[in-house]
N, C-alpha and C positions, 0 to 999 in steps of 0.2 A: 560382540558389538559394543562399542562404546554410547555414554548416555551425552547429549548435548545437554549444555546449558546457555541462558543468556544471560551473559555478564553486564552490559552496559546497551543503551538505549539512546538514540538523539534524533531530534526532529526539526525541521521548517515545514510547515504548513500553514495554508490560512488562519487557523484558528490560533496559534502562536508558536513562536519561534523557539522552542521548546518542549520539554516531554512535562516538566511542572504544569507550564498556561498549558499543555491542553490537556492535559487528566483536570483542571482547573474547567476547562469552556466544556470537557463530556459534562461534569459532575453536575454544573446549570445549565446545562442542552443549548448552551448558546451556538448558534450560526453564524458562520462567516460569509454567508452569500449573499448578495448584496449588486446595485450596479457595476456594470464591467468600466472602465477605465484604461480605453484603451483608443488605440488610432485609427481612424474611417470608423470609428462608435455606429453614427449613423447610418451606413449603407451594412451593419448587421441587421438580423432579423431576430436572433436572442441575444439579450443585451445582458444577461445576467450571467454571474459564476461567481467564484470561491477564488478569491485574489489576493498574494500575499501582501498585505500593507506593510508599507514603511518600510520596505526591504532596502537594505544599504550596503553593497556589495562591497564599496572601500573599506568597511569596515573591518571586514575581514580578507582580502585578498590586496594587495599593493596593484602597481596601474602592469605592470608587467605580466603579472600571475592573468589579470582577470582579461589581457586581449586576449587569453588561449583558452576562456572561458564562458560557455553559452549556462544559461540562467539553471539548467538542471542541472549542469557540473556544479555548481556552486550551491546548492541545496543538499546536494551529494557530500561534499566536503566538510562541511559547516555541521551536516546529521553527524557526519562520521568521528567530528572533533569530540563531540556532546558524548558521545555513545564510549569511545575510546578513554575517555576523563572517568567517567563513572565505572565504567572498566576495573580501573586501576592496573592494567596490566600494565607489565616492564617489559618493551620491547627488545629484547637484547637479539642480538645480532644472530644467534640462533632459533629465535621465535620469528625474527622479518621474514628470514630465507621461507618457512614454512608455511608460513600464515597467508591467507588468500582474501579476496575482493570478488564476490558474485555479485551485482545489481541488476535490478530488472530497468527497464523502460521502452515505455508502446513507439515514442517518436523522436525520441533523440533531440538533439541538438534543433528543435523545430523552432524555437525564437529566432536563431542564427538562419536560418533556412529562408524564415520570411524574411528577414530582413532583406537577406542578398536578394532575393528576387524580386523584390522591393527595386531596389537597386538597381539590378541589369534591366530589367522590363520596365518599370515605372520611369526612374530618374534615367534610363539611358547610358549607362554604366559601363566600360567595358572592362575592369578589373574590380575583381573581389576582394576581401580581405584575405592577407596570405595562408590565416591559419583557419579557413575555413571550413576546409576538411575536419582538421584534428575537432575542431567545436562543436562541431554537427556529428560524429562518427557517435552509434549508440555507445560504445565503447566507453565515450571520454571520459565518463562521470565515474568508474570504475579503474580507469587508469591517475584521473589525480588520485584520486583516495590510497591509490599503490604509493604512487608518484610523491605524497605530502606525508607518508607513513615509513616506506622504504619495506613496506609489503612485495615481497619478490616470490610466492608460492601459488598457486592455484588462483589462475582470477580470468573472469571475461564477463561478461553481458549478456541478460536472459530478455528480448521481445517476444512475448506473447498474448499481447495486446492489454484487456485488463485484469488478467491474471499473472503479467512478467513476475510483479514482485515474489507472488508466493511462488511461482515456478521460480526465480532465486534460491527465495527462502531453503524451499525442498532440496536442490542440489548442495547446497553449503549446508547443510542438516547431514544428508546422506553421505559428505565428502567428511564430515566430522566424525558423524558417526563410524564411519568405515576407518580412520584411521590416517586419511589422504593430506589432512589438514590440520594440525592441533585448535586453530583458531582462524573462522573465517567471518571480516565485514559483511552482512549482506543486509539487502534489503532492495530498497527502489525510491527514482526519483522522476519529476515530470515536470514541463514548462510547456504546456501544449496552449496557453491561453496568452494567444497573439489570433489577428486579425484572423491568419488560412486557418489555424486550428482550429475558430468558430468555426467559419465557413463550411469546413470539411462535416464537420458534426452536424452542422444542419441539415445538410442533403441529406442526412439521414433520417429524418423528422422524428426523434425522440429524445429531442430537447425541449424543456419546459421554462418557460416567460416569467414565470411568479416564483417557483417554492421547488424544493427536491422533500414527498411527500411521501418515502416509500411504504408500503403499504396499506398506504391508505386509500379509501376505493376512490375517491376521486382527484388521484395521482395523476399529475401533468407530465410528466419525462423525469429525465436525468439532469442534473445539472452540474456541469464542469468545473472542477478545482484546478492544485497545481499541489507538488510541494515534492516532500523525499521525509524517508524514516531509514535508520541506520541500524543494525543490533548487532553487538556482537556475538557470536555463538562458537562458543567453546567447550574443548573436551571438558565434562564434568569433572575429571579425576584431575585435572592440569588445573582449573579451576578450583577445587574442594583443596587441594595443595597448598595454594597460595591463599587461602582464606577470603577469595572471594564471596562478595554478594549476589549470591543467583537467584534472579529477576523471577526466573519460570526454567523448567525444561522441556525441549521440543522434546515431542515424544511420540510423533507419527508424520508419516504426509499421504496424501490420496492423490494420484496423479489420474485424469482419464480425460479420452478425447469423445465429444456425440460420435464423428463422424455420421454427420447429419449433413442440418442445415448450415452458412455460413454465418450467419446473424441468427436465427430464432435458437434459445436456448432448451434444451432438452433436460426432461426431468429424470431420464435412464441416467445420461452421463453423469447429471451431480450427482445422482444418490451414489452411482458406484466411486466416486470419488472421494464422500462422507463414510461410506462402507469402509473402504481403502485405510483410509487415514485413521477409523479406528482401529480398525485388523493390524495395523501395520506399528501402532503404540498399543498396543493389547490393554485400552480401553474398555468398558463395559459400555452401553450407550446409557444405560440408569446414571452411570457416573458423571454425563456429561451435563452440565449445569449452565451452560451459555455456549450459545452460537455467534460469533459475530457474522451478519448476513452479508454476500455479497450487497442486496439490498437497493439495486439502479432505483426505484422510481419509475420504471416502466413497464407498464403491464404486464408483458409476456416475461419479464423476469423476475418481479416479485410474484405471480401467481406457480411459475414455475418452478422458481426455488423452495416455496413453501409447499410445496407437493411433493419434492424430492425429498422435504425435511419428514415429513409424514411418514412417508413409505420406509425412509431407513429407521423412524422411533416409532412409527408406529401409534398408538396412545399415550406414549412418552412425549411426545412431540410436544402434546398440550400444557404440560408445566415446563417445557424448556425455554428461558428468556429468549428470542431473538431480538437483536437489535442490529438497525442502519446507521453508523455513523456519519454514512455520505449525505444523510439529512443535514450535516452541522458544518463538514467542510468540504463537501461535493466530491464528484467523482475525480479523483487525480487520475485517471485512466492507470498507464503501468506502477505509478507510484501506490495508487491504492490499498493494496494491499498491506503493504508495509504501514504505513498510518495507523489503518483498521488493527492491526496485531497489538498496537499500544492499547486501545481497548480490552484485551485482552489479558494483557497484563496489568491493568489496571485492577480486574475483573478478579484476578488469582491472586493477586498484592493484598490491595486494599476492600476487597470485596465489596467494588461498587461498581455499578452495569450502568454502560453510557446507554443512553434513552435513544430510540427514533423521535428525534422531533420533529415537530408541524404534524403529526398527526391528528387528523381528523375527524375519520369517518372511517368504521370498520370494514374490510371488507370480507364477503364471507367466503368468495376463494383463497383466502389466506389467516386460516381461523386460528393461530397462533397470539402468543402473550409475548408483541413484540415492544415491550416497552416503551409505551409511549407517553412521549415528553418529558417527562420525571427521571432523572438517574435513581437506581433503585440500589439499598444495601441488597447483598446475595455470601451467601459461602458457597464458591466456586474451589473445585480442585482440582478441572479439568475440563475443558474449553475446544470450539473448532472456530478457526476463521474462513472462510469460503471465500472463494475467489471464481470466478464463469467468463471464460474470455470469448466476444467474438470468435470464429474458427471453430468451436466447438471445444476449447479446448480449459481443462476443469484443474484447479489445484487448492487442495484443501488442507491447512495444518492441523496440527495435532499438540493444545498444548496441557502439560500438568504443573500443577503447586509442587515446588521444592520446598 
């Protein structure tokens, strides 16, 4: 079995357009959330989320590129430039043929979605934009990245709500590892913050008006981001060849489903997920020195996660850092994941743990040292990112210090 590495890393998210600004906004726990900015403002009921400012799509796409382009293909693209550059890899015409594109995303093309039904229903419309499909398909975002690269090996699209990205991650991990792929894009991207994607999340009542406070006991909800993280993951040995800089090495994944309930998360399934992921990088659990927490903001999942955290460290649990980044750039739903994993390798780089901020108030169903407010120095050697999707359905990585 081959060992992966990650070579290169790029990002769009709230917090900055970049993997610098935001190892920059972990390190001062700054937040990106803030008033939403958006059309029919006032017939929402949560006015707030994690919005990418000052995003300038011409800047990087010509007026051609970007009509076959809905707002997460291009978060998508833009990660992938970033990640690709630091790379340094030489795409030669026998690395495209092999090399693959797995991205995750919970809604796809959902700007484009509203719009047009915007469109037909509201303004009385009866033709849509031609490329309407191709923009909206969960696919898109993973086919430019082929498409702008000449990536021609292993590639498609992981929805599994807010675990897509790291259910990416894991199959471009195990397609590396196994041999299927020398070098695979993966990650996840997300534009869910238009007018129906409020809407839809409301109905669900675990959105919160003020702050994303996870763990803390008088936590209001979750609060909505946007954005995409990009990484490359390469065979170590193709990598270690060409004198590559490796970031981190994936070094396990925990894949498991509750088969429970469809919304209430279960503390069986994460733990055998955490189990998993280390069994499966032949981890110690002493060894593990930070958890990045899936970390919602909502009761039933930060009390939950931190019970599943318990039960697989047991009294370890109590000196293991967790931390919520989705305090700082809210929850990107399928993008998530992938974000949260820069903290991770921030964590194993530079040995410094981005903080839960806005915390403020302990709670004692979740009696852990989740770092709050302060980025904290740590010597980290080895790391889990958690990820807990509606469905039931659980994906955990596994990562170590190269």
């Amino acid at each position: 079995m081959r060992r992966v590495a990650i070579t290169g890393a790029g990002t769009v998210n709230p917090l900055a357009q970049d993997v610098p600004g935001t190892y920059s906004a972990f390190k001062e726990g700054r937040t990106a959330i803030g008033l939403l900015d958006l059309r029919d403002f006032d017939r929402l009921s949560v006015r707030i989320g994690a919005q990418i400012k000052d995003w300038q799509p011409e800047a990087h796409f010509d007026r051609a590129r970007l009509s076959a382009m809905d707002r997460f293909s291009q978060f998508a693209v833009v990660s992938a430039r970033q990640a690709l550059l630091q790379s340094g890899l030489d795409l030669s015409p026998k690395l495209k043929a092999g090399a693959g594109v797995i991205l995750g995303t919970a809604g796809g093309g959902m700007t484009t979605s509203d719009e047009s039904y915007r469109s037909v229903y509201e303004e009385g419309k009866n033709r849509v934009h031609p490329l309407l499909v191709p923009r909206l398909m969960h696919n898109a975002a993973a086919a430019h990245v082929s498409m702008e690269f000449g990536l021609a090996g292993p590639g498609f699209s992981v929805s599994s709500a807010c675990a897509s990205s790291n259910h990416a991650m894991a199959l471009a991990f195990q397609m590396v590892r196994s041999g299927a792929a020398p070098v695979i894009l993966t990650g996840g991207s997300e534009a869910m913050l238009c007018f129906g994607g409020i809407k839809a999340w409301e109905g669900l009542r675990v959105m919160s008006s003020d702050a994303c406070r996870p763990f803390s006991k008088n936590r209001s909800g979750m609060v909505q981001g946007e954005g995409a993280a990009v990484f490359v993951f390469e065979d170590m040995e193709h990598a270690m060849s060409r004198g590559a800089t490796i970031l981190a090495e994936v070094a396990g994944c925990g894949l498991s489903m509750d088969a429970g309930d469809l919304v209430s998360p279960s503390q069986e399934g994460a733990a055998r997920a955490m189990r998993a992921a280390l069994q499966d990088a032949a981890i110690d659990p002493h060894d593990i020195g930070y958890i990045n927490a899936h970390g919602t903001g909502t009761t039933a999942n930060d009390r939950t996660e931190c019970s599943a955290i318990v039960e697989v460290f047991g009294p370890e649990a109590m000196r293991i850092p967790v931390s919520s980044t989705k305090s700082m750039h809210g929850h990107l739903i399928g993008g998530t994941g992938a974000v949260e994993l820069l903290a991770c390798l921030m964590a194993l780089r530079e040995g410094i743990l981005a903080p839960t901020a806005g915390f403020q108030e302990p709670d004692p169903d979740c009696p852990l040292d989740v770092v709050p407010n302060h980025a904290r120095e740590a010597n980290v050697t080895a790391c889990l990112s958690n990820a807990f999707a509606f469905g039931g359905m659980n994906a955990v990585l596994a990562l170590r210090r190269s």
